[in-house]
Short mmCIF file of the C-alpha atoms (twelve columns), coordinates in Angstrom:
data_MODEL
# 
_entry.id   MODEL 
# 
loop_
_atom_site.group_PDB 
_atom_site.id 
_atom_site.type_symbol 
_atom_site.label_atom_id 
_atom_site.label_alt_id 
_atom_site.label_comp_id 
_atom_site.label_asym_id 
_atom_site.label_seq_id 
_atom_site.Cartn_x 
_atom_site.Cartn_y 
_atom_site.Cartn_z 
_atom_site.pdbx_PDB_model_num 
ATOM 1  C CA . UNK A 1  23.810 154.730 71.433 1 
ATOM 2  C CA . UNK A 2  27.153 154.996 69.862 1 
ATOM 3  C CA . UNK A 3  28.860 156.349 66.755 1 
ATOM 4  C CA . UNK A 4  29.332 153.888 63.949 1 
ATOM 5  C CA . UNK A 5  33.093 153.025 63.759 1 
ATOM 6  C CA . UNK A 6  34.949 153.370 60.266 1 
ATOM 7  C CA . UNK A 7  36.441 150.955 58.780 1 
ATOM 8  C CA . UNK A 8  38.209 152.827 56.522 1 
ATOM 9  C CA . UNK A 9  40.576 154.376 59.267 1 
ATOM 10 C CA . UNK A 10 44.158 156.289 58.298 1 
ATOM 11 C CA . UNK A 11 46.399 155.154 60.773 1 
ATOM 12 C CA . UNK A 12 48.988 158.134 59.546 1 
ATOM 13 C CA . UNK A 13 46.651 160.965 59.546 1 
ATOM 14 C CA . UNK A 14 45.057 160.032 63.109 1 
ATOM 15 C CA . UNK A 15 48.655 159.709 64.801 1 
ATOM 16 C CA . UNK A 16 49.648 163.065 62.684 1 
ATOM 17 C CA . UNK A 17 46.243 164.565 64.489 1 
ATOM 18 C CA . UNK A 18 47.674 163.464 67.820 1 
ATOM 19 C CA . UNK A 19 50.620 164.642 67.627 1 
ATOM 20 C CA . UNK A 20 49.855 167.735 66.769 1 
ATOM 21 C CA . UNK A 21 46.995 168.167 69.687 1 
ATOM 22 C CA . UNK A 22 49.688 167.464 72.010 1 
ATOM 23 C CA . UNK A 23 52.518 169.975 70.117 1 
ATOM 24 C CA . UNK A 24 49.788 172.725 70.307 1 
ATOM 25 C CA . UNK A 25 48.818 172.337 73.701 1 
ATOM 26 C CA . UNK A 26 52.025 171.165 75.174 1 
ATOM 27 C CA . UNK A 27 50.340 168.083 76.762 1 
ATOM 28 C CA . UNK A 28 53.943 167.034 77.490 1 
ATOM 29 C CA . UNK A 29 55.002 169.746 79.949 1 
ATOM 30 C CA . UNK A 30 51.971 170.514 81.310 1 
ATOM 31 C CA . UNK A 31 51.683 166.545 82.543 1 
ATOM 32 C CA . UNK A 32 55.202 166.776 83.910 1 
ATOM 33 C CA . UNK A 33 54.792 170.103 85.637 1 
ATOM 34 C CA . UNK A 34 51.663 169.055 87.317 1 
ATOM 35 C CA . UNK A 35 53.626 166.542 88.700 1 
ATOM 36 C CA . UNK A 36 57.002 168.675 89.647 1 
ATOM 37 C CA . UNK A 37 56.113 167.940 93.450 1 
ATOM 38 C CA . UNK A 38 54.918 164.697 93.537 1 
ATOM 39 C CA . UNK A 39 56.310 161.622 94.507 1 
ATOM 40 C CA . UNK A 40 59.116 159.735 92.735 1 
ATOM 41 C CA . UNK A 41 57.770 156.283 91.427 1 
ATOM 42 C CA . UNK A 42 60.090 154.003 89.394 1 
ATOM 43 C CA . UNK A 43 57.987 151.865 86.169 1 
ATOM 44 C CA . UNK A 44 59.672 148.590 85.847 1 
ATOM 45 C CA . UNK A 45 58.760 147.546 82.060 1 
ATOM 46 C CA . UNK A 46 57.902 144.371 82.288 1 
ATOM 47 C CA . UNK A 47 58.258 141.161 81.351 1 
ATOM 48 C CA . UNK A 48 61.569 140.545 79.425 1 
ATOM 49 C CA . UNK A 49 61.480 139.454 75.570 1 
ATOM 50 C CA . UNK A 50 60.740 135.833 74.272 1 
ATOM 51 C CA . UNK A 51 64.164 135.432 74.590 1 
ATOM 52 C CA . UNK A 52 64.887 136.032 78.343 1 
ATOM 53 C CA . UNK A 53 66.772 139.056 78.484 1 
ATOM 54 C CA . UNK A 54 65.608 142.637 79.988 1 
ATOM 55 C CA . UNK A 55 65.283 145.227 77.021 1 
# 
């Protein structure tokens, strides 16, 4: 039903992959301009570190 997953997985060369889908297809702007006229929405980060302050 599924593919086997490796185990023998390059963390480096996958992000390096990623990165350069989203370079090539400027995934980036496109989001953002898709968005251009919608609403404004504010993303609090949440919650603050182990030692109590916001970061």
């Amino acid at each position: 039903m599924y593919r086997k997953v490796p185990t023998n997985m390059n963390f480096v060369e996958r992000e390096q992959g990623v990165l350069q889908f989203w370079t090539e297809n400027d995934v980036f702007r496109r989001s953002m301009d898709s968005r251009k006229e919608g609403e404004t929405y504010t993303f609090y980060d949440g919650p603050p570190t182990a030692n109590g302050k916001p970061h």
